[in-house]
Backbone bond lengths (Angstrom), bond angles and torsions (degrees), N, CA, C in turn:
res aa  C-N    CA-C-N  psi(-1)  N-CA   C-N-CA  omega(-1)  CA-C   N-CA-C  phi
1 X - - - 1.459 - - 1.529 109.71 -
2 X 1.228 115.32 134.06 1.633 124.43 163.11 1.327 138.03 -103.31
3 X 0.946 134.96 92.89 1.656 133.46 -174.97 1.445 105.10 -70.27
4 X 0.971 127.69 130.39 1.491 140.73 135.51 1.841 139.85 -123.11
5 X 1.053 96.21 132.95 1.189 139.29 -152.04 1.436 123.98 -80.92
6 X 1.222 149.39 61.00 1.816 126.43 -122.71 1.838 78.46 -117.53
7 X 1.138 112.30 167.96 1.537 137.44 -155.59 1.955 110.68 -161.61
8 X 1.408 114.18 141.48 1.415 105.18 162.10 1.578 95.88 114.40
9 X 0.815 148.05 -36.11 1.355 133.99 -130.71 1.302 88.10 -96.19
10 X 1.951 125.59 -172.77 1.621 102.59 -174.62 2.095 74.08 141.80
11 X 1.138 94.01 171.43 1.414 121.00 177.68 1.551 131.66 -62.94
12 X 1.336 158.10 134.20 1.445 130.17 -155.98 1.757 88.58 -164.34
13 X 1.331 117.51 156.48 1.743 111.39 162.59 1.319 87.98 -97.63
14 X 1.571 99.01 172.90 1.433 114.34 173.73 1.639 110.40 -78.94
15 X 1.621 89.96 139.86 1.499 109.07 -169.26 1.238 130.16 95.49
16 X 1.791 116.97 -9.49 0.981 132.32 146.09 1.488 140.10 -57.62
17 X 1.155 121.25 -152.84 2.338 117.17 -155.62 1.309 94.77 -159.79
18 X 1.525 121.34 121.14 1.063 120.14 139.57 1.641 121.20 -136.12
19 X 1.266 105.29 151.80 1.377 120.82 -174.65 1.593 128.43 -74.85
20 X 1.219 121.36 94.94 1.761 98.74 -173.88 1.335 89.03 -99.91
21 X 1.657 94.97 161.09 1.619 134.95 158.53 1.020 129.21 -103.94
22 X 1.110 119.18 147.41 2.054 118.47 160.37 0.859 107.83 -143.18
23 X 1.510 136.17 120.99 1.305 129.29 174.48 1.382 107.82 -121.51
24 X 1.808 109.79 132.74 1.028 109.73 -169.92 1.534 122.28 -113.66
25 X 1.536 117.00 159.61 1.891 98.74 -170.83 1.652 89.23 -98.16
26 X 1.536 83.52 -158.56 1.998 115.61 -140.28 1.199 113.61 46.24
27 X 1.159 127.49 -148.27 1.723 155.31 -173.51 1.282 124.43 -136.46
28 X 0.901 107.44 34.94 1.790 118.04 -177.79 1.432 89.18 -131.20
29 X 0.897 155.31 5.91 1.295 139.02 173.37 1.609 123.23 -48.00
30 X 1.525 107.31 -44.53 1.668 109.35 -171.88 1.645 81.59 -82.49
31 X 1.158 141.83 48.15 1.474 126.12 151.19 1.610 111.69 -123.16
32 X 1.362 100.73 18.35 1.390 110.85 -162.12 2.350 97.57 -132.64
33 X 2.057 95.16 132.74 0.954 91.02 164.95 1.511 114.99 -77.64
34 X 1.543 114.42 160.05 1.739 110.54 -159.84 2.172 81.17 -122.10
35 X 1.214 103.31 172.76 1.399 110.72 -177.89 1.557 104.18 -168.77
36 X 1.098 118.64 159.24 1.415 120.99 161.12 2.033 105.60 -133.33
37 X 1.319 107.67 153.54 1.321 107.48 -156.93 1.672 84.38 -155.00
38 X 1.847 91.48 139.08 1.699 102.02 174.59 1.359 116.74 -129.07
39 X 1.322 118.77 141.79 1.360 114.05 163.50 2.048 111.02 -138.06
40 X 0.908 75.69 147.94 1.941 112.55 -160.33 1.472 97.92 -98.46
41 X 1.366 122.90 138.77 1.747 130.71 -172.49 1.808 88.72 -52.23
42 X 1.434 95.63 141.19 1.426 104.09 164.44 1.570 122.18 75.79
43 X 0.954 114.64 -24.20 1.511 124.31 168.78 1.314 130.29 -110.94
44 X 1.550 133.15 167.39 1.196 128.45 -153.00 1.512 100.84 -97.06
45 X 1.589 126.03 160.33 1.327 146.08 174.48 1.333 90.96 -39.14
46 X 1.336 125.71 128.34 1.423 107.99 144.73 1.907 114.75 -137.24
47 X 1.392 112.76 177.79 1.139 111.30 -164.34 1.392 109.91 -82.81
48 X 1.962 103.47 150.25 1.435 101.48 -176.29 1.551 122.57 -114.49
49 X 1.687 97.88 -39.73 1.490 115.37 172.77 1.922 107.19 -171.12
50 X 1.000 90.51 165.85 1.615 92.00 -156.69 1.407 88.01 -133.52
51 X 1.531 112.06 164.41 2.047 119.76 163.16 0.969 97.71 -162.76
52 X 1.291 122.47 135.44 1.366 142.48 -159.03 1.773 92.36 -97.63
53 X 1.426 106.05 -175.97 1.684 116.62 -164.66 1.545 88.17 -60.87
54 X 1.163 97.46 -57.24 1.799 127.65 -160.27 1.834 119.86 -67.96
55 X 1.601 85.93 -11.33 1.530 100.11 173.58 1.429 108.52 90.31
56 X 1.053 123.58 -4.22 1.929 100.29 152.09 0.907 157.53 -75.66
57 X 1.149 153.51 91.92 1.360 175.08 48.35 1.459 110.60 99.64
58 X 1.529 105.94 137.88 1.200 128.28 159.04 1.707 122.98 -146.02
59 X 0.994 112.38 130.85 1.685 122.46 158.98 1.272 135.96 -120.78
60 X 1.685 108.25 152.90 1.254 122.41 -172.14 1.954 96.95 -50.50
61 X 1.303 101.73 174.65 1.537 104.01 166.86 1.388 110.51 -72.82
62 X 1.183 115.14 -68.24 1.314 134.19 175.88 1.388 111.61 -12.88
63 X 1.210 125.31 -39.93 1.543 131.72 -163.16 2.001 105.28 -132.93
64 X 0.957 94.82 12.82 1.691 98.69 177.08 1.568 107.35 -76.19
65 X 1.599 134.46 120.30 1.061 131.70 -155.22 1.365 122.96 91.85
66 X 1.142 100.24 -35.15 1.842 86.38 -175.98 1.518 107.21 -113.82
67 X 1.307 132.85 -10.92 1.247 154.88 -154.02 1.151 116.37 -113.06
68 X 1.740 147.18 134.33 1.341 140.12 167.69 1.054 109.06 -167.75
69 X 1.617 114.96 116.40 1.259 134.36 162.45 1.294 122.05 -67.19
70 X 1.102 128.67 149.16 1.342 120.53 -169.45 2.218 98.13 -159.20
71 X 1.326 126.96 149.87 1.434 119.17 148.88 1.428 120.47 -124.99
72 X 1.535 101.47 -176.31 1.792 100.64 168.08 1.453 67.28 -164.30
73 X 1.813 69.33 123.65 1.936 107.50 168.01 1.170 104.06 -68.85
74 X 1.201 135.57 -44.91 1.280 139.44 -163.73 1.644 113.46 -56.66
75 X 1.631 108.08 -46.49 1.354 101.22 156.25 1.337 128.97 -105.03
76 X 1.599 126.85 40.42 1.222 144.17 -166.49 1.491 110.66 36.03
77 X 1.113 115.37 10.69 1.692 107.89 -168.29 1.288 94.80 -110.87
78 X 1.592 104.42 154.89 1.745 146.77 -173.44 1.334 106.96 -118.83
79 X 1.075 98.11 119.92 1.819 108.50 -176.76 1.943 113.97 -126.28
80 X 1.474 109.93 129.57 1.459 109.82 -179.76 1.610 109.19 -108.89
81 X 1.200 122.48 113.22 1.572 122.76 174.53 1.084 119.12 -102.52
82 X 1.497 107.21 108.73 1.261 134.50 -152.08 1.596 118.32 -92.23
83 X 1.299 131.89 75.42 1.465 119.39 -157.12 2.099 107.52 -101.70
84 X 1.138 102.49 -167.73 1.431 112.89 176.33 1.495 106.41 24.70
85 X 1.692 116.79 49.07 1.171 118.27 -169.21 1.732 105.74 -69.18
86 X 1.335 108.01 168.34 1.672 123.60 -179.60 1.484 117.39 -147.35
87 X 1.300 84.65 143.87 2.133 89.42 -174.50 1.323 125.09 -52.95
88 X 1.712 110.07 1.96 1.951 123.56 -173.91 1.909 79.75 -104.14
89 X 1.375 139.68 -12.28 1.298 123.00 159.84 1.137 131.93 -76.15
90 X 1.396 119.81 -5.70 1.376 121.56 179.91 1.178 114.55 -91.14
91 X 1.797 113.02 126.17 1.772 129.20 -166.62 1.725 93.52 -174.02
92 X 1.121 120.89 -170.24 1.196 154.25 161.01 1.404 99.96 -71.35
93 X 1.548 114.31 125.09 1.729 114.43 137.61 1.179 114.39 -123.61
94 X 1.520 97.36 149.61 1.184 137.24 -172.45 1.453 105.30 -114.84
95 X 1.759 101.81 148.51 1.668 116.19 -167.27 1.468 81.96 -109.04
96 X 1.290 109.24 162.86 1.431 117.04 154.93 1.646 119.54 -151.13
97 X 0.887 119.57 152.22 1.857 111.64 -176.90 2.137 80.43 -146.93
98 X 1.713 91.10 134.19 1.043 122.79 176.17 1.836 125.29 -147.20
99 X 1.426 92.25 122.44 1.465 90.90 176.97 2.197 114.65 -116.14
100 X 1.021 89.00 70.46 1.590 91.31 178.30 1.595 121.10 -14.64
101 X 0.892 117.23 -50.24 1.289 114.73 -174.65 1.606 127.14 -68.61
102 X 1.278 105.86 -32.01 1.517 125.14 146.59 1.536 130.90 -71.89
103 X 1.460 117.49 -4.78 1.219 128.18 -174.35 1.428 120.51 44.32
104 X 1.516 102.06 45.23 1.709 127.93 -179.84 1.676 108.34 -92.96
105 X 0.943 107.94 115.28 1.686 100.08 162.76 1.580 109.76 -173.69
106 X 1.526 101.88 101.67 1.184 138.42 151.80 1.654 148.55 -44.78
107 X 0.709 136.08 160.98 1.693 140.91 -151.40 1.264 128.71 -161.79
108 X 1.386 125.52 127.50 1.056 139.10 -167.23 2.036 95.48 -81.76
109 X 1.495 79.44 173.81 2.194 81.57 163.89 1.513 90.15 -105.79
110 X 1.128 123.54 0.42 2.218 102.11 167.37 1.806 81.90 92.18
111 X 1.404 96.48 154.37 1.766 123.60 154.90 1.046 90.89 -131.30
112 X 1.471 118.99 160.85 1.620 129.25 177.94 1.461 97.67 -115.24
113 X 1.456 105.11 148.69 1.706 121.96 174.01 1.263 124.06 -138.85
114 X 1.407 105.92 107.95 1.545 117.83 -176.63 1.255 99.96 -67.54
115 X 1.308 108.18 159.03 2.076 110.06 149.23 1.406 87.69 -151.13
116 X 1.814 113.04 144.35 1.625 95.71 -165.86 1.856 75.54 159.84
117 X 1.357 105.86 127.02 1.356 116.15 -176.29 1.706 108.52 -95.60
């Protein structure tokens, strides 16, 4: 089992940065793909940015450029740096760590992130 933990989220104007966290327990973490995922009142979860074991990366369009996931195994935590934010970014994120092959995939409880002048 994996707990994670997400941190950071909080109030911002538009065009502003904020930093999320997730830090996750045991020690298996760098064996696990990490993700962050948002959902907005009324609409469905959708994807934000992803990092593979090995560290490759993918993002939604929506956030390509202003957005970058990044981890360190060392402190099991997954971090999204969130810049040139906009009021269509404000929702819930959610962490996720998934290992397909084990049919593992895990969940944060979400931080919420305004952007909103």
């Amino acid at each position: 089992q994996v707990q994670l933990v997400e941190s950071g989220g909080g109030l911002v104007q538009p065009g502003g940065s904020l930093r999320l966290s997730c830090a996750a327990s045991g020690n298996i973490f760098s064996s696990y793909a990490m993700g962050w995922y948002r959902q907005a009142p009324g609409k469905q979860r959708e994807l934000v940015a992803t990092i593979t074991r090995g560290g490759s990366t993918n993002y939604a369009d929506s956030v390509k450029g202003r957005f970058t996931i990044s981890r360190d195994n060392a402190k099991n935590t997954v971090y999204l740096q969130m810049n040139s934010l906009r009021p269509e970014d404000t929702a819930v994120y959610y962490c996720n760590a998934r290992r397909v092959i084990l049919g593992h995939d895990y969940w944060g409880q979400g931080t919420q992130v305004t952007v909103s002048s």
